[in-house]
Rosetta silent file (secondary structure, phi, psi, omega in degrees, C-alpha in Angstrom):
SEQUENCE: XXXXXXXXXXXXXXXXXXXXXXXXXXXXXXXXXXXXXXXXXXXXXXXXXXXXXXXXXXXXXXXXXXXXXXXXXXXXXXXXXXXXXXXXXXXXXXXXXXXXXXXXXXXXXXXXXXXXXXXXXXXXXXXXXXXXXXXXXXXXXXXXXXXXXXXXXXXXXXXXXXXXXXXXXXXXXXXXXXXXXXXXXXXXXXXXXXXXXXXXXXXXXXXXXXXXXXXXXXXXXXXXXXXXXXXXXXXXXXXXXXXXXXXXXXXXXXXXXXXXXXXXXXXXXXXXXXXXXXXXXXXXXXXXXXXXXXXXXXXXXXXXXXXXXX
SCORE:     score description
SCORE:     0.000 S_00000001
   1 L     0.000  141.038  171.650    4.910  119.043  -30.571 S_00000001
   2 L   -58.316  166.578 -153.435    2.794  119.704  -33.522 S_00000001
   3 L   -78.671  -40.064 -152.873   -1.077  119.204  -33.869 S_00000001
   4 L  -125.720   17.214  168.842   -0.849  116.181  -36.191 S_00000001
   5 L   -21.735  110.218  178.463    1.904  114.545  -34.004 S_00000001
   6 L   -72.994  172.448  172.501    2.184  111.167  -34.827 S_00000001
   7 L  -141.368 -165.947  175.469    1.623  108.467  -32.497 S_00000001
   8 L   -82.675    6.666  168.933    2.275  104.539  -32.089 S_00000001
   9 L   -86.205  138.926 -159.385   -1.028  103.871  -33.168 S_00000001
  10 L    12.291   65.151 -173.352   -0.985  102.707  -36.718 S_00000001
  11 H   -41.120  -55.192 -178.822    2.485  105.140  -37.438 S_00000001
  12 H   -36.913  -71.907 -163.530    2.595  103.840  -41.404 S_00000001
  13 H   -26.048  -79.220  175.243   -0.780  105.118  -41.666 S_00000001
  14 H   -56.306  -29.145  163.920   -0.310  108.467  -40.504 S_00000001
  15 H   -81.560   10.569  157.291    2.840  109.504  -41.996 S_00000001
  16 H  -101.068  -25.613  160.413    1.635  108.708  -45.240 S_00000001
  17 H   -73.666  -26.510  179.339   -1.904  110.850  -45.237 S_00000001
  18 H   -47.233  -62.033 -158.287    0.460  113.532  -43.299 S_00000001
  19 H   -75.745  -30.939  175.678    2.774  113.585  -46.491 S_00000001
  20 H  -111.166   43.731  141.656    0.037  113.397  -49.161 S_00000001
  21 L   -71.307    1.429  169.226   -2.129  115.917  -47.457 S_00000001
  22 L  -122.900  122.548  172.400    0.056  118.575  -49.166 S_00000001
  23 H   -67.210  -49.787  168.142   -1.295  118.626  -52.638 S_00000001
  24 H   -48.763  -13.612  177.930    2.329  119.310  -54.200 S_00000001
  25 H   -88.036  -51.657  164.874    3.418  115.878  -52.844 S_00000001
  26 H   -45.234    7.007 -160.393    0.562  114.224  -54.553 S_00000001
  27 L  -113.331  -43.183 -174.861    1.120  116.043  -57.348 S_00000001
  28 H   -79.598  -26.545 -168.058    4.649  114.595  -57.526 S_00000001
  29 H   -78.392  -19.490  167.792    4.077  111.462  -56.954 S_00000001
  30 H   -72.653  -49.915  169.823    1.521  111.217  -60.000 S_00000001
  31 H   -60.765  -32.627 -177.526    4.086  112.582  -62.300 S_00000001
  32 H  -105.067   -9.354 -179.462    7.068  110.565  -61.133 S_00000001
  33 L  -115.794  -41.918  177.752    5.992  107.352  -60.007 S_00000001
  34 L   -52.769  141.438  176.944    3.084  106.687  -62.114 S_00000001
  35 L   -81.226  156.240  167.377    3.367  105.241  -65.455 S_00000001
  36 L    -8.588  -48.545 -175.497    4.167  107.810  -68.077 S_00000001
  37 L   -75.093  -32.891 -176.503    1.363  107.010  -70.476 S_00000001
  38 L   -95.485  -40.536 -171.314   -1.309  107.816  -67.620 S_00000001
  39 H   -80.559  -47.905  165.866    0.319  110.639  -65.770 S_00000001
  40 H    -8.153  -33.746  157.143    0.794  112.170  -68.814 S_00000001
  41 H   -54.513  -44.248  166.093   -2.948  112.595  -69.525 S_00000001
  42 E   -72.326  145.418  149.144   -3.327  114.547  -66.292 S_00000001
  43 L  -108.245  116.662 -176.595   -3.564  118.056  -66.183 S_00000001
  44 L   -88.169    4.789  176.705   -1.932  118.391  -62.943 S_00000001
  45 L   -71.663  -41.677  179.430   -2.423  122.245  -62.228 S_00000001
  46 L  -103.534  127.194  176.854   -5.798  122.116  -60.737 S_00000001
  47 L  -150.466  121.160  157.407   -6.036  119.359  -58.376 S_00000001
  48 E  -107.493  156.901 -171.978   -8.206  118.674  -55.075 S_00000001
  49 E   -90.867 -178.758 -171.608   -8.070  116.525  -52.065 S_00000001
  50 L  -149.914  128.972  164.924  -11.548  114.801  -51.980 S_00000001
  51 L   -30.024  117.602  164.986  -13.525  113.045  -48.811 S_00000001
  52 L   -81.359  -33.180  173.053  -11.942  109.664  -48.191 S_00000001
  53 E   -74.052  118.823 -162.054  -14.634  108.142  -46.022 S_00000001
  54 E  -107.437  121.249  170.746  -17.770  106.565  -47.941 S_00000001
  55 E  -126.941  124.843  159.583  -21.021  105.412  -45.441 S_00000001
  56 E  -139.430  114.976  169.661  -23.603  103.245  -47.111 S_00000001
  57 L    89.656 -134.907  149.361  -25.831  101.844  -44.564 S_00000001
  58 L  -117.728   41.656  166.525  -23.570  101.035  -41.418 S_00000001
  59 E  -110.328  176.221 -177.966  -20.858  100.258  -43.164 S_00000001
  60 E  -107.076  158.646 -176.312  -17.627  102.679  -43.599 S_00000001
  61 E  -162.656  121.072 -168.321  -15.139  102.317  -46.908 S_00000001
  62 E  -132.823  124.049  168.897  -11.879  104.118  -46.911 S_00000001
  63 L  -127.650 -155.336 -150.667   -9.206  104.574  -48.839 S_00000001
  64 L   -81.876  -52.601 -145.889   -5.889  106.698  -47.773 S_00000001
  65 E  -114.844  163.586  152.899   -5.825  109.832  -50.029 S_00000001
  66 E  -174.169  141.858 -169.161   -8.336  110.954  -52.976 S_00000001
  67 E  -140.480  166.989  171.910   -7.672  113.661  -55.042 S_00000001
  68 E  -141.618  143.400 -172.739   -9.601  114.824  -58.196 S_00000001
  69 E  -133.597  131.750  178.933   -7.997  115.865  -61.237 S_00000001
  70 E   -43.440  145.934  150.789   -8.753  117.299  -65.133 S_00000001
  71 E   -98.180  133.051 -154.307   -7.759  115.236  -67.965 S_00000001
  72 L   -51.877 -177.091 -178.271   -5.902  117.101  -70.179 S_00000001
  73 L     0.517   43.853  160.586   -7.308  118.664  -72.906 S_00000001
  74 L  -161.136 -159.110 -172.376  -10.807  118.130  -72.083 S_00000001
  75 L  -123.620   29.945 -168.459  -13.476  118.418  -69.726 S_00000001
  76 L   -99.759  134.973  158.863  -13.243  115.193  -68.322 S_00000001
  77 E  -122.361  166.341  175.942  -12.390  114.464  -64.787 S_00000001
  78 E  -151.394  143.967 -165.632  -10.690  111.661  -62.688 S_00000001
  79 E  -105.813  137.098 -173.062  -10.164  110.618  -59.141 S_00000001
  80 E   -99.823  130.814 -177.815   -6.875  109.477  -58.191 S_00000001
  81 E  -143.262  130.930  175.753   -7.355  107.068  -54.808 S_00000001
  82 E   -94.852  128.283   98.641   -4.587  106.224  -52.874 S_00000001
  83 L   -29.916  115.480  123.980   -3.578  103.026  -50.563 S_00000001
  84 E   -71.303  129.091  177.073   -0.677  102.492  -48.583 S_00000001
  85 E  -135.187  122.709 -177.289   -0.015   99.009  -47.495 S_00000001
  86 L   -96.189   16.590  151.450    3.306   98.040  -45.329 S_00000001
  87 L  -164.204  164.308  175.193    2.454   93.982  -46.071 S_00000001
  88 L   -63.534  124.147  179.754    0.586   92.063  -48.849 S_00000001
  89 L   -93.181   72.457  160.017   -2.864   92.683  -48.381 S_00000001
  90 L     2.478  -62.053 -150.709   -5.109   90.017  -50.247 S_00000001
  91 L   -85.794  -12.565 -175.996   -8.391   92.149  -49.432 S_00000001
  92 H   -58.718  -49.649  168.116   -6.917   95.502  -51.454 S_00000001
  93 H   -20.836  -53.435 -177.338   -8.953   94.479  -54.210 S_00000001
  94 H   -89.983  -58.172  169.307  -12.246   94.240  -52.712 S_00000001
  95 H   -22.086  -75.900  174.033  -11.122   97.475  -50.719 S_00000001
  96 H   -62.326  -46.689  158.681  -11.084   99.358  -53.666 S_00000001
  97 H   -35.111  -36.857 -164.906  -13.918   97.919  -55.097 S_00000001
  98 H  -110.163  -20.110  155.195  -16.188   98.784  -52.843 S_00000001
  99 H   -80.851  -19.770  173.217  -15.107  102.818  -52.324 S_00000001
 100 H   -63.949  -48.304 -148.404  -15.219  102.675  -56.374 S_00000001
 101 H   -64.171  -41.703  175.749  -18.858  101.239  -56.257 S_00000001
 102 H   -53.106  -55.854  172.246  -20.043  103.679  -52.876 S_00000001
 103 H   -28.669  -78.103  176.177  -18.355  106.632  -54.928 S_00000001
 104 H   -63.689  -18.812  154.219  -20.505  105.842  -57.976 S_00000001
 105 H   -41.580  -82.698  149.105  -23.469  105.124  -55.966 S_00000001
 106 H     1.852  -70.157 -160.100  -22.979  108.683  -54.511 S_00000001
 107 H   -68.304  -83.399  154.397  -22.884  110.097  -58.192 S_00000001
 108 H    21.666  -80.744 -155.362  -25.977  107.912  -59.464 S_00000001
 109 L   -62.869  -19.173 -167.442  -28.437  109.421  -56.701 S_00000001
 110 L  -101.993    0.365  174.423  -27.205  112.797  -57.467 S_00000001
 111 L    94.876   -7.430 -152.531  -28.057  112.669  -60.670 S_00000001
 112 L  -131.081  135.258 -163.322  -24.394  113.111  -61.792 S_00000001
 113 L   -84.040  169.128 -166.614  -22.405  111.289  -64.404 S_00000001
 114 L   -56.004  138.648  160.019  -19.535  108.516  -63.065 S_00000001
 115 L  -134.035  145.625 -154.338  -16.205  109.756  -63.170 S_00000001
 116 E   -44.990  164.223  169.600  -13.537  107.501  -63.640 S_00000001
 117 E  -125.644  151.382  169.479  -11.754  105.905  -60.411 S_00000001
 118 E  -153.548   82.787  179.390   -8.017  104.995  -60.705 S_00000001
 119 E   -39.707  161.582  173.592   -6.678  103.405  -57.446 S_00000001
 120 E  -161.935   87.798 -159.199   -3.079  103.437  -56.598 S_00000001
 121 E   -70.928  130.055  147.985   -1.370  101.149  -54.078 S_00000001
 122 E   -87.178   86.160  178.806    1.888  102.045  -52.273 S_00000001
 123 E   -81.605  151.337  162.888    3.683   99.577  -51.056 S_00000001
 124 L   179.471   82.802  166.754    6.713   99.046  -48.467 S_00000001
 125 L  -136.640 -175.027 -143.751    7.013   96.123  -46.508 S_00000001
 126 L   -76.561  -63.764  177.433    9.696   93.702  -45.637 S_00000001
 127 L   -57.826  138.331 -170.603    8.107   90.705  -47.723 S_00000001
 128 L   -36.146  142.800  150.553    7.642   90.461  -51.408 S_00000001
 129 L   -89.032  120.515  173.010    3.936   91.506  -52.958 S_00000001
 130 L  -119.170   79.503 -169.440    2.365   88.834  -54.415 S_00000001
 131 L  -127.084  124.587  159.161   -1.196   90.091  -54.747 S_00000001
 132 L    -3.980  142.761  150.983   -2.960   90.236  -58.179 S_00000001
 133 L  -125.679   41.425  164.904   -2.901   93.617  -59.246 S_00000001
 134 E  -126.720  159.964 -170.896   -5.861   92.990  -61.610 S_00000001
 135 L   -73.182  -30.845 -161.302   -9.479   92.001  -60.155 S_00000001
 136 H   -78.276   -6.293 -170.118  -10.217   89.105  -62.563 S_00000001
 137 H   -79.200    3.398 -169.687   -6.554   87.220  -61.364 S_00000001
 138 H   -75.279  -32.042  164.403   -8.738   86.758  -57.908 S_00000001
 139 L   -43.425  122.778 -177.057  -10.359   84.083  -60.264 S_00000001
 140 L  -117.166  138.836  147.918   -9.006   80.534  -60.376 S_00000001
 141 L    68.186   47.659  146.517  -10.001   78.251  -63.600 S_00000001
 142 L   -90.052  168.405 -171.292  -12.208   81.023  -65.428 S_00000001
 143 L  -107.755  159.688  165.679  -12.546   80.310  -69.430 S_00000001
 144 L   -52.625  -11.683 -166.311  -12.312   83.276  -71.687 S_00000001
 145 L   -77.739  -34.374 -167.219  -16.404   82.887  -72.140 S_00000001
 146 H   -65.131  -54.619 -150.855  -16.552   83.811  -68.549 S_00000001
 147 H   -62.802   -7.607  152.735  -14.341   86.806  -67.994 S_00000001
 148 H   -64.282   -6.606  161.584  -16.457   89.273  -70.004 S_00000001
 149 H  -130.892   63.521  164.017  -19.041   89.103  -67.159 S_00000001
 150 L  -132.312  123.555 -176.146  -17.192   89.330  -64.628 S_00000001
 151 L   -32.201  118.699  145.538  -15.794   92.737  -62.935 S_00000001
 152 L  -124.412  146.058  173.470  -12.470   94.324  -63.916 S_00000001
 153 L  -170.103  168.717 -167.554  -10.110   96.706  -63.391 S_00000001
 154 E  -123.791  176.837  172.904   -6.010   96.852  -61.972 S_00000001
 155 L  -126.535  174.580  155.304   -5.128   99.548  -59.739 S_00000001
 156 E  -109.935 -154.555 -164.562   -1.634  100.744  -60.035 S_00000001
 157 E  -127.773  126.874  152.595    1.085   99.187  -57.644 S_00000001
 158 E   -85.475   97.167  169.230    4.127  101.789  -56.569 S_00000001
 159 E  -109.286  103.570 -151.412    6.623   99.108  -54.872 S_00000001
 160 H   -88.492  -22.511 -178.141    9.148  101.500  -53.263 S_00000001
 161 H   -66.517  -15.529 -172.213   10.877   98.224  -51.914 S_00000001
 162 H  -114.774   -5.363  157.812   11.732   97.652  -55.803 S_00000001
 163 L   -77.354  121.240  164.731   13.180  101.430  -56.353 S_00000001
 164 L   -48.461  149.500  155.820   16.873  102.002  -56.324 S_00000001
 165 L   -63.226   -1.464  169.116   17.411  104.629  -53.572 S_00000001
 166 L   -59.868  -53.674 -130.554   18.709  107.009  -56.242 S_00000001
 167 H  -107.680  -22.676  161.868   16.060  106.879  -58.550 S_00000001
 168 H   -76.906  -16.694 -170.542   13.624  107.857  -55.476 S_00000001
 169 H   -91.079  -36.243  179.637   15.718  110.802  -54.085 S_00000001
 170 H   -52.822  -77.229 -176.247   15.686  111.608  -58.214 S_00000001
 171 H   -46.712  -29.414 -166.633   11.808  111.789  -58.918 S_00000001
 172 H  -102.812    8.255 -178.020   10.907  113.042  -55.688 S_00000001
 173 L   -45.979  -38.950 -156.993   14.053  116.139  -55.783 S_00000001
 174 L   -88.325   17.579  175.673   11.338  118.938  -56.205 S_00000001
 175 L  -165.268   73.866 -167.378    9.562  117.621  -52.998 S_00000001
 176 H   -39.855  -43.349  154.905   12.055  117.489  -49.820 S_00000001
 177 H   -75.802  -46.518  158.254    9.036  115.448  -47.691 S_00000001
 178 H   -43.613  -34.258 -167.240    7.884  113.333  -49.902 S_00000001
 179 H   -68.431  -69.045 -167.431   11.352  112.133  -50.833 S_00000001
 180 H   -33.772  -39.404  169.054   12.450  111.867  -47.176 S_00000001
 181 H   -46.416  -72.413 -173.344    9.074  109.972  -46.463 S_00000001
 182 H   -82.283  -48.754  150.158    9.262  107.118  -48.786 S_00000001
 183 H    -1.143  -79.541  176.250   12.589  106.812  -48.299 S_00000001
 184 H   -35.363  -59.526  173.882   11.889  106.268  -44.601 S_00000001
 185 H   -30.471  -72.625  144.544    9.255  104.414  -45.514 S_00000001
 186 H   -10.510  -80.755 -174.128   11.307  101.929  -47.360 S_00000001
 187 H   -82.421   -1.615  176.272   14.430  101.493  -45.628 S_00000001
 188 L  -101.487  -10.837  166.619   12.372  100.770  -42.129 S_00000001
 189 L  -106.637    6.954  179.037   10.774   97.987  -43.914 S_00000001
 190 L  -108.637    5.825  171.659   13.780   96.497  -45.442 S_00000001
 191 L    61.442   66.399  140.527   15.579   97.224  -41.570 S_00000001
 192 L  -110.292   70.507  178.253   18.302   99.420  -43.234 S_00000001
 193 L   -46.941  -81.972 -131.706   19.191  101.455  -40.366 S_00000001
 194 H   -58.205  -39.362 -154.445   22.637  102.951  -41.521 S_00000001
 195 H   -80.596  -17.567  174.416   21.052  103.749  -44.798 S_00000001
 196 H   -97.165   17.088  172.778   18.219  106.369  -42.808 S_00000001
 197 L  -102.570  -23.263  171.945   21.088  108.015  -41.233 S_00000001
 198 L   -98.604   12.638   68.139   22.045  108.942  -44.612 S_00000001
 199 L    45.678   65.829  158.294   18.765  110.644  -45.597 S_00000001
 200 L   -74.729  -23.555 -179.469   20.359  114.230  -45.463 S_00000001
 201 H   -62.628  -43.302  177.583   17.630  116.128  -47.007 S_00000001
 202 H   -43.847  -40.318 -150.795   15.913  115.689  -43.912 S_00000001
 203 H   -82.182  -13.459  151.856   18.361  117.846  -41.891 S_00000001
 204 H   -66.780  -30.266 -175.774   16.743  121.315  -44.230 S_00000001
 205 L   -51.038  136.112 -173.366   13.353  120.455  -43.337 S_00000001
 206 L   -69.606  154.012  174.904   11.280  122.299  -41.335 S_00000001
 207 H   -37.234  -51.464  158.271   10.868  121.145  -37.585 S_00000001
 208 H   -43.561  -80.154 -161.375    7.688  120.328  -37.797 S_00000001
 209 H   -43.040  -49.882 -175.823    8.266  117.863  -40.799 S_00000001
 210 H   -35.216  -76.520  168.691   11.827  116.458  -38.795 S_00000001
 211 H    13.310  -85.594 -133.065    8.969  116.012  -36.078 S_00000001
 212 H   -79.332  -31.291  178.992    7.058  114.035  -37.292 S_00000001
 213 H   -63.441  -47.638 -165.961    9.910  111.495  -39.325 S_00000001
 214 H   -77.090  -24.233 -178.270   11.852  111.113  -36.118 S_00000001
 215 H   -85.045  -49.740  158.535    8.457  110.074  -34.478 S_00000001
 216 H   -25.998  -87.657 -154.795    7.967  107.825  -37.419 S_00000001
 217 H   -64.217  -30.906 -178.775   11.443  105.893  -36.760 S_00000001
 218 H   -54.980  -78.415 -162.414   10.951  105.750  -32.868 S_00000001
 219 H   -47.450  -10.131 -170.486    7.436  103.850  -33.711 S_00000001
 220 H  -130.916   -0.930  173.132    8.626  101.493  -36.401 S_00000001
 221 L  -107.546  107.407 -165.631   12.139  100.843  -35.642 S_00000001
 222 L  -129.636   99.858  165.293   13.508   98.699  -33.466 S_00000001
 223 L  -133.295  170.149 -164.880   16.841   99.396  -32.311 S_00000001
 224 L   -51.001  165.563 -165.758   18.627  100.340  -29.059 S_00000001
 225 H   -79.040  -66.503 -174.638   17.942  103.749  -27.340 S_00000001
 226 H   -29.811  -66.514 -160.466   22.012  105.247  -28.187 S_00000001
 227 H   -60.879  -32.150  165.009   21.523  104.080  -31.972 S_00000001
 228 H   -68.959  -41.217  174.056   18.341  105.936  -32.405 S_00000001
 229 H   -32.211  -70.922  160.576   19.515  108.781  -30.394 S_00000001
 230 H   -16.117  -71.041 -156.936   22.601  108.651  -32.972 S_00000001
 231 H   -75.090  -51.826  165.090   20.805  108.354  -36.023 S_00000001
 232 H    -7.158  -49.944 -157.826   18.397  111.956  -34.581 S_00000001
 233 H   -86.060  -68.055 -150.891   21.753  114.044  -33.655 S_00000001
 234 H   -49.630  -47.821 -150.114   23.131  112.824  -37.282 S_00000001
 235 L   -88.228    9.718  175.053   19.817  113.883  -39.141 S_00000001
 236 L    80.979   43.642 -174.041   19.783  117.396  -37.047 S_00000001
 237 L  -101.875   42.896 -173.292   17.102  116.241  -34.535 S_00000001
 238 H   -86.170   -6.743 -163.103   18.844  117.828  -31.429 S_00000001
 239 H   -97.990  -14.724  156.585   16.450  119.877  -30.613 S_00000001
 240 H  -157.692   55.793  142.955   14.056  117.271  -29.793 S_00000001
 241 L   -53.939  -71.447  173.318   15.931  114.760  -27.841 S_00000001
 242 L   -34.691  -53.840  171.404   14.871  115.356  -24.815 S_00000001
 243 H   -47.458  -46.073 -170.603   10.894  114.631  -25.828 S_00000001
 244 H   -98.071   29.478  144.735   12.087  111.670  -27.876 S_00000001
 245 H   -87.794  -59.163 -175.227   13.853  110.412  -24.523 S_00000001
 246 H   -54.028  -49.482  166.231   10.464  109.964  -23.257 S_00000001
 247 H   -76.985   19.657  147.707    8.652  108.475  -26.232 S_00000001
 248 H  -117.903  -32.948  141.302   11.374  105.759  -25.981 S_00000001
 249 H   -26.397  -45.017 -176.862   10.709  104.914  -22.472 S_00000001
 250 H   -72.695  -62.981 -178.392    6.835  104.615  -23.511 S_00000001
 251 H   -27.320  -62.877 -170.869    8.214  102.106  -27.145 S_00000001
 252 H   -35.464  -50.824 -171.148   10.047  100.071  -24.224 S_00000001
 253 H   -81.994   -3.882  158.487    6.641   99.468  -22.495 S_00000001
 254 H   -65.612  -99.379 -136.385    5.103   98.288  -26.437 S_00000001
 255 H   -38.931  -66.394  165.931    7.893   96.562  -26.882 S_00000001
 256 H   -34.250  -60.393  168.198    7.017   94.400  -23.582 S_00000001
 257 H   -43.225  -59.386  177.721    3.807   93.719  -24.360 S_00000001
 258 H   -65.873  -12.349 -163.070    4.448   92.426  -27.990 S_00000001
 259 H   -62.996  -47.211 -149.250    7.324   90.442  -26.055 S_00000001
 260 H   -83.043  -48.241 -165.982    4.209   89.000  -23.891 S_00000001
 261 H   -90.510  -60.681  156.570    1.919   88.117  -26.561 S_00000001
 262 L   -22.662  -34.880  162.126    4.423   86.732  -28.762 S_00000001
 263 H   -71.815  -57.408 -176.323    5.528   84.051  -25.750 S_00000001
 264 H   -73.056  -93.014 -166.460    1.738   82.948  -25.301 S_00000001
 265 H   -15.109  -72.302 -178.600    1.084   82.283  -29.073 S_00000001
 266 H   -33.712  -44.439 -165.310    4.279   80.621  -29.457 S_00000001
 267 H   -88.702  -35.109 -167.731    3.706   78.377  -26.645 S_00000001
 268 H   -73.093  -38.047 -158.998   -0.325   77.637  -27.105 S_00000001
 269 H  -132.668   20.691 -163.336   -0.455   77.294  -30.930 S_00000001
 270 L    48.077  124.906 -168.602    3.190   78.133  -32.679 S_00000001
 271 L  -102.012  117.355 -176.435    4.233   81.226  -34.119 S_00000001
 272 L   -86.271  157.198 -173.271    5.683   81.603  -37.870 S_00000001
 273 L   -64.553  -12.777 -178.085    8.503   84.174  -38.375 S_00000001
 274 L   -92.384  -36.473 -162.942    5.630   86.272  -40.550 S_00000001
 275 H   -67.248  -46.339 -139.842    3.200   85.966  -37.375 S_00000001
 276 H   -86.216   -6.752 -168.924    6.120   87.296  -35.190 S_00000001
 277 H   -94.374  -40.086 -177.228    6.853   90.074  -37.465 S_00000001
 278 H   -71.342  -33.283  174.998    3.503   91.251  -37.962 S_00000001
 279 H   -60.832  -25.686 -152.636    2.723   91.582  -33.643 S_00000001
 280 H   -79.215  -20.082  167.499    6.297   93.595  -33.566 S_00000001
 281 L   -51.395  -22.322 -163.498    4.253   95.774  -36.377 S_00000001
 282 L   -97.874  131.244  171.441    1.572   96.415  -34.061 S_00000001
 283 L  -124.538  -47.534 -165.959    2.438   99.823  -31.600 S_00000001
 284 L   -66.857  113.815 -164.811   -1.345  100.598  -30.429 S_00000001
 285 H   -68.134  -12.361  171.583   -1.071   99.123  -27.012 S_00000001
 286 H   -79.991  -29.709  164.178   -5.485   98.489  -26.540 S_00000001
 287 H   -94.222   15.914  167.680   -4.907   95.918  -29.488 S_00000001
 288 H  -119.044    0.881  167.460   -2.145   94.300  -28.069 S_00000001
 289 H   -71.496  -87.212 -168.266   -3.725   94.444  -24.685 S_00000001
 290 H   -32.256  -45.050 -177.193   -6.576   92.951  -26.085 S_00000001
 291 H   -55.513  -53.024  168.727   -4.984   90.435  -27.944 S_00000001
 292 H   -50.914  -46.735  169.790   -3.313   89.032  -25.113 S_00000001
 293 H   -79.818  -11.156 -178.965   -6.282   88.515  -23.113 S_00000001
 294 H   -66.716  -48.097 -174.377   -8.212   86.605  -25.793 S_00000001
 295 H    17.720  -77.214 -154.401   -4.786   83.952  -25.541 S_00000001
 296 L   -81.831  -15.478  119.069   -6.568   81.976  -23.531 S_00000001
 297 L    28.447 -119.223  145.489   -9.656   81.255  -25.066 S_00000001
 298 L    -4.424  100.091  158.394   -8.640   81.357  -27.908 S_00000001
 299 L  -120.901   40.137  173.139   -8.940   78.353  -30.298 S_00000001
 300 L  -151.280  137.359 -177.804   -6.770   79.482  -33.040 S_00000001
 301 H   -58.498  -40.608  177.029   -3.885   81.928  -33.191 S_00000001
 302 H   -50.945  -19.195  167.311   -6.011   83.582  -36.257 S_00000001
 303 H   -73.599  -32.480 -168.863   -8.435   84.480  -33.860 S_00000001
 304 H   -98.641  -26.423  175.027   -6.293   86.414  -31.416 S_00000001
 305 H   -73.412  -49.619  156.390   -3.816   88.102  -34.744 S_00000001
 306 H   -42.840  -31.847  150.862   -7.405   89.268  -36.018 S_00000001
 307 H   -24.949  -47.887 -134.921   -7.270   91.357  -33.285 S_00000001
 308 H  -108.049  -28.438 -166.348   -4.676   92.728  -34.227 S_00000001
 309 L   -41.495  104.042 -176.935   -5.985   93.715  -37.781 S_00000001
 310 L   -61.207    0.000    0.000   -3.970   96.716  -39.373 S_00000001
């Protein structure tokens, strides 16, 4: 198995810095998903990936991807910073806020002027996003006198859940993994199996890339061992069936667990259909181990689902 092998700990995560860890996907994904008036701007031949991890003090600040790129016809630069998020995240705001602020901190001490930040969320989970995508909408019952001293900026929001599948296999033709990616992405949060079976562009990819998608859909999908098996052989994954026989015997023993912890919530404090969706999200078995033993405890389910924290 390749080096960068995904695994059932946080799966989303990792297939999405795998796929924009190749500068050509990021590259596409600025031109085709972004709007028009802003990628436009970019000069996207010279591009770099850039440290995501920011330390001030002891705290850490992350965001997925960061790349930095010329604005066209000048001598101006700008940092592109990526997010994925597979449910609405309230806190993306303040996320990004605080790697723009470290970032410019950074610059400051060095002596070095700011250069722009321009966040960019990807979403693709099963429920709608209803998150602000401006800073000041975090505000309730400011007057216009206020909102000039108060911070702003939007980042923008890529909602692949709100793309026809056409119009993603269109923008993304010139980049066979990226397409195949959000795709995946996509149709495993809206539970469209049949519709990832039809994904053909996968079956040219190289092995490594297959790899790593078929490890994707083991970790995030949950259907019977034949139908995944199925959908593999369909997408030209025969060659590593056997391996992915194994790594569904290990899903089985996740699968238990959230089974476990799901049954204790429900019975000490009631479980909402969002609660129960979000444990079956969770594959790293030391937070659902953990989770389980706080149960009892416990004196709020919010306490033991922090646990849990994606």
């Amino acid at each position: 198995m390749p080096k960068d092998d995904l695994t059932p700990k946080d799966p989303h995560d990792r297939l999405f810095k795998r796929v924009m860890s190749d500068e050509a996907n990021v590259r596409q994904l600025i031109k085709e998903f972004l709007p028009k008036e802003l990628s436009s701007q970019i000069d996207l031949r010279e591009m770099k990936l850039i440290p995501t991890e920011k330390i001030k003090g002891y705290n850490k600040y992350y965001m997925d991807i960061a790349v930095e790129c010329h604005i066209s016809n000048t001598k101006g630069q700008v940092y592109f910073v990526f997010e994925h998020k597979s449910y609405p995240d309230p806190g993306v705001l303040l996320q990004i806020l605080n790697y723009m602020t470290v970032t410019w901190d950074e610059q400051r001490k060095k002596n070095k002027p700011l250069t722009p930040i321009i966040p960019v969320v990807i979403y693709h989970g099963s429920s709608s996003w209803n998150v602000t995508t401006h800073f000041q909408g975090q505000f309730q019952n400011i007057g216009e006198s206020i909102k000039p001293y108060i911070p702003e900026f939007n980042y923008v929001l890529v909602d692949l859940t709100q793309i026809p599948n056409e119009e993603i296999e269109q923008r993304a033709k010139d980049t066979p993994f990226l397409m195949a990616s959000l795709m995946i992405m996509k149709l495993v949060a809206l539970r469209d199996i049949e519709d990832i079976a039809k994904i053909t562009v996968i079956i040219n990819l190289p092995e490594e890339e297959k790899q790593i998608l078929f490890l994707y859909l083991l970790y995030t999908v949950d259907v019977d061992q034949d139908t995944m098996q199925r959908i593999v052989k369909e997408l030209g994954g025969e060659e590593i069936m056997p391996s992915l026989a194994e790594k569904l015997m290990s899903k089985g023993e996740i699968k238990g667990k959230q089974d476990l912890l799901i049954k204790q919530l429900r019975r000490k404090f009631g479980l909402s259909s969002s609660d129960e969706k979000m444990i079956r999200s969770v594959t790293d078995e030391s937070k659902l181990d953990a989770a389980a033993e706080a149960v009892l405890d416990a004196k709020s389910k919010e306490e033991v689902l922090k646990l849990l924290g994606q």
